[in-house]
C-alpha positions in Angstrom: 0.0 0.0 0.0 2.5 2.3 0.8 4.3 1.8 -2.4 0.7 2.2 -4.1 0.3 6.0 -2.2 3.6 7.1 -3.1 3.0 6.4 -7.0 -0.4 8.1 -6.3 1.6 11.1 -5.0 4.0 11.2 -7.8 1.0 11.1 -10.5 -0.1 14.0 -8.8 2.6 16.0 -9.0 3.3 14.9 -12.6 -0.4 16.1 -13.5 0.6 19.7 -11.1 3.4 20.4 -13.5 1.8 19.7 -16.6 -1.3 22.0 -15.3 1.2 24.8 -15.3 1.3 25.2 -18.8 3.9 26.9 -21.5 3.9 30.7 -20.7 5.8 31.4 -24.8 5.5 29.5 -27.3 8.5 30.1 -29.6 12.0 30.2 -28.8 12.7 33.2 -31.2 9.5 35.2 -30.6 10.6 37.1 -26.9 13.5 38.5 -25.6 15.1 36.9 -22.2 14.0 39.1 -19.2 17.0 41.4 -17.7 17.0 39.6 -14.8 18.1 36.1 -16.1 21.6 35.6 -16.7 22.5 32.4 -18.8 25.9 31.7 -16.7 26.7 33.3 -13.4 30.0 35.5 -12.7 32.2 35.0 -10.1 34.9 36.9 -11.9 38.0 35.9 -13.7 39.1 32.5 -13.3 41.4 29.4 -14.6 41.4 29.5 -18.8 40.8 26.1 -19.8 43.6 24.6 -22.4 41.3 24.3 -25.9 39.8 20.4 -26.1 41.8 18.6 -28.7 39.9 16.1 -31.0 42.5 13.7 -30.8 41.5 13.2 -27.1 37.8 11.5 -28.0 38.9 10.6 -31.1 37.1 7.1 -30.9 33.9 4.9 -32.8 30.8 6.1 -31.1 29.6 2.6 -31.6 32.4 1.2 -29.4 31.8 3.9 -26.5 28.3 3.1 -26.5 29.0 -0.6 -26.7 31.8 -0.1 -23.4 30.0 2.4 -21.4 29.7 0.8 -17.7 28.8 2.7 -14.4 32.2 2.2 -12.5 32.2 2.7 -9.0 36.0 2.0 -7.8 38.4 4.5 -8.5 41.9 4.3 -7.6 42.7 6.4 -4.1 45.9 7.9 -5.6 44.4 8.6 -9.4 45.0 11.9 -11.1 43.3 13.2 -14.5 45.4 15.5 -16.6 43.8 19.4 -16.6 43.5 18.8 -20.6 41.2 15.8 -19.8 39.0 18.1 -17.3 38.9 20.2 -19.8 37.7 18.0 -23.1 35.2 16.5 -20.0 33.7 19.5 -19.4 33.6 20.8 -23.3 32.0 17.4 -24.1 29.4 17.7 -21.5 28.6 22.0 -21.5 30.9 23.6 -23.9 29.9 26.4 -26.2 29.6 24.4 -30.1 27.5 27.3 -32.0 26.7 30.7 -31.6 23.4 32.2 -33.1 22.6 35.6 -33.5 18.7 36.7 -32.7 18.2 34.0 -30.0 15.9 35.9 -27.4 17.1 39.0 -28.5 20.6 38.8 -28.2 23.9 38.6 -30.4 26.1 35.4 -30.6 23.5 33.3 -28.1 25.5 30.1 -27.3 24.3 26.5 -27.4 26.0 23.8 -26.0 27.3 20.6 -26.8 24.4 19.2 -25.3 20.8 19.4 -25.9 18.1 21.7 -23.2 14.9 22.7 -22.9 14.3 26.3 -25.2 18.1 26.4 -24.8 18.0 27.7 -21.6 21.3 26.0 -20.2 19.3 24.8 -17.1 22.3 23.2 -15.7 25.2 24.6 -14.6 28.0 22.6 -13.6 29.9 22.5 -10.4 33.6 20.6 -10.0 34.9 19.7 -7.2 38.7 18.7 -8.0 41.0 16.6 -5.6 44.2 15.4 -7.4 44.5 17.4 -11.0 47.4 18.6 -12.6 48.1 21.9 -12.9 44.5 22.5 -10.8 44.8 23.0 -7.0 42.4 21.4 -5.4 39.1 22.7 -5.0 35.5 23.5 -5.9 35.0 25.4 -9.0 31.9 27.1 -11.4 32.3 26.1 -15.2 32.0 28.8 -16.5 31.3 27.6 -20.4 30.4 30.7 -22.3 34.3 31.5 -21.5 35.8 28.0 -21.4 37.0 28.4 -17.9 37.0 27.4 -14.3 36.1 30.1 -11.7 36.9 29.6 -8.0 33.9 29.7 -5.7 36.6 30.3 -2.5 39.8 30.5 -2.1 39.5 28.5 0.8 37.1 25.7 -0.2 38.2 22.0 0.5 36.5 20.0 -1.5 36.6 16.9 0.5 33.6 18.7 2.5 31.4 18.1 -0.6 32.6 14.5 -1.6 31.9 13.7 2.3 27.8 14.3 0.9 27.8 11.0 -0.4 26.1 8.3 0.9 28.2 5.4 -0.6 31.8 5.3 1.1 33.5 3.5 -2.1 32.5 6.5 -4.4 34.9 8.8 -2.0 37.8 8.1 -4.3 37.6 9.4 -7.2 39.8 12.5 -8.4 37.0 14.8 -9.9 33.8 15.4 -9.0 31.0 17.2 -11.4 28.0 18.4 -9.5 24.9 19.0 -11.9 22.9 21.8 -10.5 19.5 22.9 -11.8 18.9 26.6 -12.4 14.8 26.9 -12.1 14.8 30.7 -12.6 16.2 30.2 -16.4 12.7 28.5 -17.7 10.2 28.8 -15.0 9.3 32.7 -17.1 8.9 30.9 -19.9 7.8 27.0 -18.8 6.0 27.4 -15.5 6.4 24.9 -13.0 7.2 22.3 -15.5 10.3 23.2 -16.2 11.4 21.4 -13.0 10.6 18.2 -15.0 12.3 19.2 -17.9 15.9 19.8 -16.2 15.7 16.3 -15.2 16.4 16.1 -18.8 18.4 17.9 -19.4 20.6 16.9 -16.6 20.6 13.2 -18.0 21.5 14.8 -21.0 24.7 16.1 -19.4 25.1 13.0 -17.5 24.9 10.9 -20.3 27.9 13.1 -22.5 30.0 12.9 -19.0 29.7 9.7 -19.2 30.5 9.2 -23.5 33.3 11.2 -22.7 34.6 9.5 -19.7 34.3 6.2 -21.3 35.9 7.4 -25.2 39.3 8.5 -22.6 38.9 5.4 -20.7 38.5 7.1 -17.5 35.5 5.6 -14.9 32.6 7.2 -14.5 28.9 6.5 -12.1 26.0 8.3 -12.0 25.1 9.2 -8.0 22.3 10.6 -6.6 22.3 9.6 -2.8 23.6 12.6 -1.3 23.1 15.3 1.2 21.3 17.5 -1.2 20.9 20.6 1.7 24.7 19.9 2.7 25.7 20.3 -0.9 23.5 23.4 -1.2 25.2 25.1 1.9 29.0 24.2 0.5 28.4 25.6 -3.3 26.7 28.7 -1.6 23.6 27.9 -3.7 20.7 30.3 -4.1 17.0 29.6 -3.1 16.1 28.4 -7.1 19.2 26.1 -7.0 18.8 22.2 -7.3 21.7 19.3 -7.0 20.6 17.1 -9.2 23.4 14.4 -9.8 26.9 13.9 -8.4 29.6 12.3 -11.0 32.5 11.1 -9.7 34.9 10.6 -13.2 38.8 8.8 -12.5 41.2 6.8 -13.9 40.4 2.9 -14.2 41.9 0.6 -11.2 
């Protein structure tokens, strides 16, 4: 029975969302409001070296064939900063620029698909044992290719610490997919809650591609201290943790 109300419950809030309805239609037809930004600024920060193509250079057949959720990483691995980088290109990274996109010149779209092209998530790195990166939690920042640092004093082994499975505590990097509401609720209503799910497995899914293609492992987790995140990343009040992905070298 209990399994029976919580479906019941779920329904509901399906039917909620769906209720809220579309608020535009078109994504050429209105201009984004003043107060959304597309990426948030926390200043300069680290310029990323430029992805090379010879470091996914694969058969998209074989990665899809090979992709496996890993979930032991080496204790002393280390990823290179150019494979952070060709990571984080793969999953967010700026492929096109369009002119007249709500209103505005050179509007970026990334290498992965969301909802109106909004950008709902934004993506959160929390970096152990990089080269050339000290360690700590950083804000790609993909319009610019670059990671800023959220403090100089941040220790990322605060936010691994969130999650719930001890054996995932190992990896070198850490992405933290964070859903920005305020981006598409103008546009989407409540809905748009459902649709960063999306759009988040959409980034989850290239994280993963990528990982695989440079033989690194890579596991989707979503058992963690979502408020405890929240309080480390300095999140505002429409800010979501959606998924945690730890990515490291093979054992």
């Amino acid at each position: 029975m209990e399994s029976v109300d919580e479906l019941r419950r779920v329904l509901k809030i399906d039917s909620e969302l769906e209720d809220s309805g579309m608020k535009t239609k078109f994504i050429r037809s209105v201009s984004l409001p003043k107060d959304i930004k597309l990426v948030k600024d926390f200043g300069a920060g680290k310029e990323l070296p430029k992805p090379k193509p010879e470091t996914l250079k694969t058969s998209l057949w074989s990665t899809i064939k090979s992709r496996r959720s890993c979930r032991v990483f080496d204790p002393e691995g280390r990823l290179d900063l150019e494979q952070l980088s060709a990571l984080l290109y793969s999953a967010a990274g700026v492929t096109l620029r369009v002119d007249g996109v709500y209103g505005m010149l050179d509007y970026p779209f990334r290498a992965t698909p969301s909802t109106g092209g909004l950008h709902c998530i934004d993506l959160y790195v929390a970096a152990l044992r990089v080269n050339n990166l000290s360690p700590g939690l950083y804000y790609y920042h993909y319009d610019r290719h670059e990671l800023s640092t959220l403090c100089e004093d941040c220790y990322p082994h605060t936010l691994v610490d969130t999650i719930a499975q001890g054996q995932l505590r190992n990896a070198p990097v850490y992405f933290i997919l964070v859903a920005k509401l305020r981006r598409g609720i103008w546009k989407y209503g409540c809905k748009f809650y459902k649709l960063c799910l999306v759009d988040a497995g959409c980034v989850a899914e290239h994280v993963h591609l990528a990982s695989t293609a440079m033989n690194l492992c890579s596991v989707l987790v979503a058992g963690f201290n979502v408020e405890r995140v929240k309080e480390i990343l300095d999140l505002e009040e429409d800010e979501i943790p959606v998924l945690i992905i730890p990515v490291g070298p093979k054992i």
